[in-house]
Steps between C-alpha positions, in 0.01 A plus 500: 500500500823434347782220501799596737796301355744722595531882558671606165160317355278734784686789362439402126134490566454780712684720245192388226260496799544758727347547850521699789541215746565117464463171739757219480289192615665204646187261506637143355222239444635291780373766782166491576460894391637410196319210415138561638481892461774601219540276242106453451480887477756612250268637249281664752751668665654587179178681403464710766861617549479670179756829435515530851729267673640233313588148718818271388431161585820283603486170321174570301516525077367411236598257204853458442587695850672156631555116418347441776186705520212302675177672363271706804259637230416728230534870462286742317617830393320792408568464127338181513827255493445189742864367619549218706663565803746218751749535733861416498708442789814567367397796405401585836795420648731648216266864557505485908896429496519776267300743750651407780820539356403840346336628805515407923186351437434123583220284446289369798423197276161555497305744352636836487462858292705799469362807394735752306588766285509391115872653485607122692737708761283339777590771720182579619268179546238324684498132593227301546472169659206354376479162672536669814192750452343185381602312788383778756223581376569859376357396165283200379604517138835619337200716306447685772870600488527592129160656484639756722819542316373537162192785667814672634687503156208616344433789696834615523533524148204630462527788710870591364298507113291758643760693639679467211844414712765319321583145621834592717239822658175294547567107556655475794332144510693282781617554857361585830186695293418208282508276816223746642289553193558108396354407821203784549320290156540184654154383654398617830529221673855401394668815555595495889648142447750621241811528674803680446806291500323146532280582152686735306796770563644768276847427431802603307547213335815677286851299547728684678 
């Protein structure tokens, strides 16, 4: 889990941390994703995204991110370092005006995520409305939602590593086939209430 402050900052840390597929997560403490499933769970999801998929969080740093940083908790990172986490809403607002100026994306103000390629074109995405699968029932937790994501990362990596394929070759990791794979690790019982176009879409989200 990192900071999103802005998108020259993404592209700092994804050039010391690279990935083969990122989440942008718009999940501010004053949504009820945000504050009862999120911002309790930073380290945990933090731990299990590992090298695989790497989530920005909108709003979400740690010490000296923002004057006006209102602590949500600790996080631990695998070298042991314990950083206290908040949330600022200015920079929220300064990183979603910066997106939707950037992109034709705009925020439901709620609780949204965008997966993407780490190159930041956002030409090839997919949106999900969490507060609406929450809200119909086509998942109980947000976990439900990343747990499937980060499987899907996983695997995908893992199988281009065996078949030695080079990134461009073997991680063709969003679009239409991520939708299906995304959604065949999701639990049983969830999976015919994930709809297409109410819960998530794959979009060009690239200014034209």
């Amino acid at each position: 889990m990192y900071p999103a402050p802005s998108l020259e900052e993404m592209r700092r840390t994804l050039e010391q941390h690279r990935t083969d597929i990122i989440g942008v997560l718009f999940a501010p403490p004053f949504t009820k994703v945000g504050r009862e499933n999120i911002a309790p769970r930073l380290g945990y999801l933090d731990g299990r995204t590992g090298q695989h998929i790497h989530f920005f969080c909108a709003g979400y740093g740690g010490y000296g991110f923002a004057d006006d940083l209102v602590s949500v908790g600790e996080m631990r990172y695998d070298n042991g370092v314990v950083i206290p986490w908040g949330f600022s809403q200015r920079k929220f607002v300064a990183f979603v005006n910066e997106l939707e100026g950037s992109t034709s994306w705009h925020y439901s103000g709620e609780s949204d995520l965008i997966l993407a390629r780490p190159d930041l074109m956002f030409d090839d995405c997919i949106v999900y409305d969490i507060e609406a699968m929450m809200r119909d029932g086509a998942i109980d937790s947000p976990s439900r939602l990343f747990e499937a994501i980060i499987k899907y990362a996983r695997e995908k990596k893992e199988a281009a590593s065996v078949a030695r394929l080079s990134d461009k070759e073997g991680l063709g990791l969003v679009g239409d086939a991520a939708v299906e794979g995304i959604l065949s690790l999701a639990p049983k019982p969830f999976r015919d209430l994930w709809k297409r176009g109410i819960h998530y879409r794959t979009q060009n989200l690239a200014k034209t």
